[in-house]
N, C-alpha and C positions, 0 to 999 in steps of 0.2 A: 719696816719703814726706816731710811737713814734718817738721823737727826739731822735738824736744820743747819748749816752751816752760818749761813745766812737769811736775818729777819729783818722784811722790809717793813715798818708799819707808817700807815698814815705821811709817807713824804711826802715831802713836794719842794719843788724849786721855782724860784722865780730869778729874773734878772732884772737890771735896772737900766734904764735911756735918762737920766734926769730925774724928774719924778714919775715918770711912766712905768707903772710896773709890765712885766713881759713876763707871764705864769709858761714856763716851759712843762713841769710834770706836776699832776694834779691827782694827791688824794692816794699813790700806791703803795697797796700792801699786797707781800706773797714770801714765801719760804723758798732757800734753794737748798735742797737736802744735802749733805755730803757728800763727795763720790759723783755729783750731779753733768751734765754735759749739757748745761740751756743753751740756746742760741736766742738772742733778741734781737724783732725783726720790727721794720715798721716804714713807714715814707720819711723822707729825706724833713728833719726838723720836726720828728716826732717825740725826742726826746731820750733817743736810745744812748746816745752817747753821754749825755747827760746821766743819766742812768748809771752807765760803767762808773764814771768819774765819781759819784759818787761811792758807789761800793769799795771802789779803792783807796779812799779818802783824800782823790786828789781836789776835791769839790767836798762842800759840805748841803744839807740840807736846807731850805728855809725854816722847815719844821717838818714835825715826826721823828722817828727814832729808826736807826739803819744798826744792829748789833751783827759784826760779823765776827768771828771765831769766839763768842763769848764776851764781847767789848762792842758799848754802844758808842761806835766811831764818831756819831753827832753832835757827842758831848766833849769829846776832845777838843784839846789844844792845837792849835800849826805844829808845834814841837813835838808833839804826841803824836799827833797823825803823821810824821814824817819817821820816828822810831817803830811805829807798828808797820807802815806800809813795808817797813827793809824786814822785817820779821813776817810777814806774812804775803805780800803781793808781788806777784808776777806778771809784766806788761809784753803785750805784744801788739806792735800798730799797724798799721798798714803801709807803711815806709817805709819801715825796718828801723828807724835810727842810728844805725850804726854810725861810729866815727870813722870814716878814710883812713886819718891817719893811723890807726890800729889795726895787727893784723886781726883776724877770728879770734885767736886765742885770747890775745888783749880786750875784744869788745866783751866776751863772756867773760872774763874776771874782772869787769870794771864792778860787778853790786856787792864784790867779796871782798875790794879793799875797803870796804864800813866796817870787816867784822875780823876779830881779833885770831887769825888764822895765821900758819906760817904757810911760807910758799911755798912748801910740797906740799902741805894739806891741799890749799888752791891750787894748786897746778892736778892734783888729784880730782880735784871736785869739777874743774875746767874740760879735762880731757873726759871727764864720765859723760857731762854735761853733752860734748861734741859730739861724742861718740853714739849717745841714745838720739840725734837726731841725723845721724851718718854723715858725719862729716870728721872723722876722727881725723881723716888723711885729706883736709883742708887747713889744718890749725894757724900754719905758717901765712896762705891769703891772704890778703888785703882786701875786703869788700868788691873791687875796682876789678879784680882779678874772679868775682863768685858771678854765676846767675842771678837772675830775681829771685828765685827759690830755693836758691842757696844760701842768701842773704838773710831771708825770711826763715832758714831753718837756726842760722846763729844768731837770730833775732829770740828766737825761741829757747834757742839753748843758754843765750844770757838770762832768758824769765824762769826758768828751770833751775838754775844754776844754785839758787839759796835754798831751794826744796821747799817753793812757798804754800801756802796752806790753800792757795787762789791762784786761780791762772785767768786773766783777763785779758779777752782779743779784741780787738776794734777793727771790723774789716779788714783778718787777717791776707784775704785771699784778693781783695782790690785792688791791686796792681799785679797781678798775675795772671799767667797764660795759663788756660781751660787743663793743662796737661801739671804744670807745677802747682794750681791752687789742688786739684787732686790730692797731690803729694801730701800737703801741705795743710787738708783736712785730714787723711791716713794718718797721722801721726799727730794731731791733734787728738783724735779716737785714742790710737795707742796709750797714749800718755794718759786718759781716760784710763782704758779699761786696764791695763798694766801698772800702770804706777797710781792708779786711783787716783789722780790729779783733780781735782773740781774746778769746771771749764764753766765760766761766761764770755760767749763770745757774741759781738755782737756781729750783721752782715746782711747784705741786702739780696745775697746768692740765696735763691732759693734748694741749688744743688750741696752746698757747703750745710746748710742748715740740715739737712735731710741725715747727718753724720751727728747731729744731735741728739740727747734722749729726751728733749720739749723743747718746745719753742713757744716764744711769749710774744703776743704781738704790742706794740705802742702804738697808739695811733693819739694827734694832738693831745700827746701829756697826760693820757689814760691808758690804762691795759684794756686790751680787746677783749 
């Protein structure tokens, strides 16, 4: 049995209107082992995304305790949780993010000028980065100039690119045609079962999810 990578105990989140409190996740706890490939699935405002943001400390809890790689993130500081997330987290959205003005190259070494590297090291870690999601011979493109799922592979190749200890999707495959989200689960897997990545992705494709090794449902701010 892998060790937990990630322990959820007893969260929850709420949000605020005023004084109106608005409970989005109620009461979760579960483990995600190392090595793991969850997929969390659920209806639109069940709380899935809320969820991710939390794991990746871009959210913090109301209460409960969220410890991922050894560090109980709930208890951190903004300042803290902004140094762990560049040492340990990997984002991929469903939009891609990318800047325009950057070609590929430049969008995948934007999380590597945080870290005290010269530029052949990053330009080493850049072209590795491209090249494991097949795009070595795109580097010079411009977004403007990629597919949607070309977009979405150097979207990945920038979450890849620190060698994060987490790889976190948000409806990687939502803006994608039935032939690129394919792709675009395939090498999600890869990166899984090859480089051992530990994949949460979240996604409302019941096809994409099926490339998972569990799946967790949320339904109104409980697990199924």
């Amino acid at each position: 049995m892998a060790q937990a990578l990630v322990q959820v105990r007893g969260v929850s989140k709420s949000y605020y209107r005023d004084s109106l409190e608005i409970p989005v996740l109620r009461n979760i706890s579960f483990d995600i082992p190392e090595g793991e490939f969850l997929a969390l699935m659920g209806p639109s405002g069940s709380g899935k995304t809320t969820l991710l943001n939390l794991i990746s400390g871009i959210d913090q809890p109301s209460g409960g305790d969220l410890v991922v790689a050894g560090e109980n993130i709930a208890r951190m500081s903004e300042g803290q949780l902004a140094k762990w997330r560049s040492q340990h987290i990997g984002l991929v959205f469903q939009f891609y993010n990318l800047l325009p003005v950057l070609t590929a190259f430049e969008n995948v070494e934007l999380p590597l000028l945080l870290y005290k590297l010269s530029k052949a090291d990053r330009r080493k870690r850049v072209e590795t980065a491209l090249t494991i999601v097949g795009l070595g011979d795109r580097m010079d493109h411009y977004p403007r100039q990629l597919s949607g799922g070309q977009e979405q592979r150097v979207a990945i190749a920038r979450a890849i690119v620190t060698d994060p200890t987490l790889l976190l999707a948000d409806e990687p495959t939502g803006d994608l045609d039935k032939v690129s989200a394919e792709e675009i689960m395939t090498l999600l897997s890869r990166l899984n079962k090859e480089f051992n990545k530990t994949i949460v992705m979240v996604t409302h494709d019941p096809r994409a999810a099926e490339k998972a090794h569990s799946i967790r449902n949320l339904d109104k701010g409980e697990l199924a």
